[in-house]
C-alpha positions in Angstrom: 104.0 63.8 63.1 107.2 62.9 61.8 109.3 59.8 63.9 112.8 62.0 65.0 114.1 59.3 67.3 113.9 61.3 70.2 112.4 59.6 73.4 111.3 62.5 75.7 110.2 61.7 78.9 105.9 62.7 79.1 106.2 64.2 82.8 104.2 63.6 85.8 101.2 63.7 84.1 99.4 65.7 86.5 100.5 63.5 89.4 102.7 66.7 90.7 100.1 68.5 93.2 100.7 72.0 94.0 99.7 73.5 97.8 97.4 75.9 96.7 96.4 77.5 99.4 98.5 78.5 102.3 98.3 80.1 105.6 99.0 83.5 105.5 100.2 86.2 108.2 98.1 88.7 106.4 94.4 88.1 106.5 92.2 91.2 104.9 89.7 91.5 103.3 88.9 93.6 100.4 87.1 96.5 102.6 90.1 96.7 104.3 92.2 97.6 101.5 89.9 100.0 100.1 89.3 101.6 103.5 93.2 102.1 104.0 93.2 103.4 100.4 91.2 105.9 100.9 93.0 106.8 104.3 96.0 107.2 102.2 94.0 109.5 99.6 92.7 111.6 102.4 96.2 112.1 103.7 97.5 113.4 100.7 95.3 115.9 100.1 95.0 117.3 103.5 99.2 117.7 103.1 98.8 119.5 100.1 96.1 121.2 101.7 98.0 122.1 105.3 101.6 121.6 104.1 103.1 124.2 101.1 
């Protein structure tokens, strides 16, 4: 690499840890949200069904 004079800090390397996980207000699981998906695709279709 060519010398430009520059002196650039190199970081934190990696010293900087991140919270991964946090507690959430929301806890579901994923056969929740297909459940309520479907819910939502059943409702639609019984208003196009009921409602014209």
């Amino acid at each position: 690499m060519a010398d430009s004079g520059v002196n650039v800090p190199s970081g934190f390397g990696g010293l900087v840890k991140f919270k991964e996980e946090y507690p959430s207000k929301f806890n579901l699981k994923p056969t929740h949200i297909v459940v309520f998906i479907i819910l939502i695709i059943l409702f639609r279709i019984a208003l196009g069904m009921f409602v014209k």
